[in-house]
Each structure stands twice: as C-alpha cells, then as structure tokens.
DOLOKE-510929 format. One record per residue (C-alpha): residue in one letter; chain; x, y, z. Coordinates in steps of 0.25 Angstrom, whole numbers, plus 2048, in hexadecimal, padded with zeros to 3 digits. Layout:
% residues N
   code   unit    xx    yy    zz
      a      A     X     Y     Z
...
This chain:
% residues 134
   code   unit    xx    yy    zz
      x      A   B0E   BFA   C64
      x      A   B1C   BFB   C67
      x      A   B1E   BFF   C76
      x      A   B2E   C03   C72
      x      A   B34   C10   C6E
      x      A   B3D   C10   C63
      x      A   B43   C1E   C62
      x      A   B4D   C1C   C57
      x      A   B48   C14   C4F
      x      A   B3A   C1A   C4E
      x      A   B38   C1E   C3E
      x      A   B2C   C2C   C3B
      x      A   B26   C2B   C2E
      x      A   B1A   C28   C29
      x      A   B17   C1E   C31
      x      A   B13   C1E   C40
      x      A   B1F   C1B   C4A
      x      A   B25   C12   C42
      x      A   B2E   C08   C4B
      x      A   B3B   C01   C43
      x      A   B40   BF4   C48
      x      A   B4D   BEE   C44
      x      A   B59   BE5   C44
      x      A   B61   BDA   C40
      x      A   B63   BCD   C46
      x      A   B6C   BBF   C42
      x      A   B65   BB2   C42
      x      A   B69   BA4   C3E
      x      A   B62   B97   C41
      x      A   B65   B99   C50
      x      A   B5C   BA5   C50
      x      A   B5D   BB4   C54
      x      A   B68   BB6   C5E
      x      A   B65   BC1   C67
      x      A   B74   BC7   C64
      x      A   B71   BC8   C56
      x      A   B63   BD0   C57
      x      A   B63   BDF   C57
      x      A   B58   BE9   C58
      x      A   B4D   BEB   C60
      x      A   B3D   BEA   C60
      x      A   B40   BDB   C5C
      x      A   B41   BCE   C5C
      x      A   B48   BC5   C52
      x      A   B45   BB3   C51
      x      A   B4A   BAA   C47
      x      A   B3B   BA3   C45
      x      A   B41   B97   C3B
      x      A   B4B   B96   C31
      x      A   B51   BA3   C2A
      x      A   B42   BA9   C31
      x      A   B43   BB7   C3B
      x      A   B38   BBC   C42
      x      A   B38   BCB   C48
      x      A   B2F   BD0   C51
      x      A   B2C   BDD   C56
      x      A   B2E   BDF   C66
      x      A   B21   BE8   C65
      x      A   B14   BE9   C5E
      x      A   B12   BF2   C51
      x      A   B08   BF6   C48
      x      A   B0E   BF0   C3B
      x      A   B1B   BF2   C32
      x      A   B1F   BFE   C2A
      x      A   B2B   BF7   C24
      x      A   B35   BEC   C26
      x      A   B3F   BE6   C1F
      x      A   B4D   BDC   C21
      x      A   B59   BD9   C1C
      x      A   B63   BCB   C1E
      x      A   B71   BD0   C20
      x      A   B7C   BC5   C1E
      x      A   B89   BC4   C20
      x      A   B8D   BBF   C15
      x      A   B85   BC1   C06
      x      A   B7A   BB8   C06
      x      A   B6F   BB4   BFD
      x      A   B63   BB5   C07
      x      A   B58   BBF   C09
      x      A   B4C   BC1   C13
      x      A   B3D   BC1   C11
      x      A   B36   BC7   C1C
      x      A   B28   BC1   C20
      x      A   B1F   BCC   C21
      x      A   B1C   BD1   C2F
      x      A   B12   BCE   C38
      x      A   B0B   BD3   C46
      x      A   B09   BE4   C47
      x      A   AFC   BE8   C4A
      x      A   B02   BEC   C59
      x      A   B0A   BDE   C59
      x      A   B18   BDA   C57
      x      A   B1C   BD9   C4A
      x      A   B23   BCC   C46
      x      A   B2B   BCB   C3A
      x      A   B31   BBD   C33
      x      A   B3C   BBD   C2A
      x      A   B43   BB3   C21
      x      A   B50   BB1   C1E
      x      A   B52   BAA   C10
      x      A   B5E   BA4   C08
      x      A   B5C   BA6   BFC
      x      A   B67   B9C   BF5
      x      A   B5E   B91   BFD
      x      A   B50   B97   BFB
      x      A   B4D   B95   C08
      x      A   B4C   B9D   C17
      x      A   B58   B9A   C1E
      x      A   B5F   BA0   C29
      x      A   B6B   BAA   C2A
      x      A   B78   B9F   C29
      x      A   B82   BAB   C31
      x      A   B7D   BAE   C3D
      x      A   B83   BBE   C39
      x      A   B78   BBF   C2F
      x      A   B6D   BC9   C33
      x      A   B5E   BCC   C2F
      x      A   B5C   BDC   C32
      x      A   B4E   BE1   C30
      x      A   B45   BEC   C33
      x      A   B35   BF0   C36
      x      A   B2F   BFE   C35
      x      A   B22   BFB   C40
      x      A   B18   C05   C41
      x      A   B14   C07   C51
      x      A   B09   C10   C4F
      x      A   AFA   C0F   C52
      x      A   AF8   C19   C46
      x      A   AFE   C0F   C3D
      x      A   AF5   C02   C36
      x      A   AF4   BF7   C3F
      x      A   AFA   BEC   C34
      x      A   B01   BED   C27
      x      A   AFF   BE3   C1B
C-alpha cells in the first residue's frame, strides 16, 4: 500500500481512496532529464527508442483509469499507444508507453526536446478493493 499522504489530490467516489498520479515529462534519445519531469509519486525512463516507462514510487491494489496525451510544439502526425500496465496487487505499478510516428509507421522518439507526454492514473489504495484488474 501507499505509505504517502496525498491530501489534494485525494478523489471520493465510488471507489475506495482513490490516489491520482500525474505529470508530464520531455524525452529525446538522451533520455529523461530530471529538469523536465514534474509531478510526484513517480518515476519516468526512456526504456528504448520512442518507449517510456512509469513506475509508481508505492505499491497499489490495481488501476481505476489511466490515460496520455503527446503535446508537441509544433503540429505533428504522431500519437501514443500505451502498453497495458503491469504490477498492483500491493506492488508498484509499471507503465510503458510508446511513442509513434505515423508518416514512418514506426516508434520514434520526440525529435524537439520541448515536446512533452502528460499522463495520469486513478490507483485504487484500498484493502476493500480487488486485488488485480483484467
């Protein structure tokens, strides 16, 4: 379980204390500078080429929701595929996403190093709640 507090960010609905972890970081074939990482709860590696992996600091039951977005600064033809996530079950939860060109077809990386990949999870930190989601 998630030995933080997270006050403000703490979400109450029909779900058991909910914890949101978000933010943004810039990646290029350098990797993830530690300047251009922001938010808490995470960590952020650039695994291979245009490939991310998020990992939780803590352990949670499993994943409410998630979702990302690839903001450029400049209009591009390139989207994300996020790889299902893996851990829960009281461990972190690792996350790998994939950043594709689409006028090559392929994964590439971010050719400004302005660009950014925000994303979001809704973990679920309670007992109450199933131990791993499908």
């Amino acid at each position: 379980m998630a030995d933080r507090s997270y006050p403000s960010v703490r979400i109450f609905n029909f779900q058991h204390d909910c914890v949101l972890v978000a933010g943004h970081f810039s990646a290029t074939v350098a990797g993830v500078t530690a300047l251009s990482r922001f938010g808490n709860g995470f960590t952020v590696v650039r695994t291979a080429l245009g490939r991310f992996t998020i990992t939780t600091d803590d352990g949670y039951r499993h994943v409410v929701a998630s979702g990302c977005q690839y903001c450029a600064t400049t209009p591009t033809d390139w989207y994300l595929t996020p790889i299902p996530q893996g851990g829960g079950a009281g461990a972190a939860v690792t996350w790998e996403i994939q950043l594709w060109d689409n006028t090559a077809g392929a994964i590439a990386d971010p050719t400004v190093n302005t660009d950014e990949i925000h994303f979001w999870m809704l973990l679920s930190n309670s007992q109450l709640d199933r131990a791993a989601w499908t």
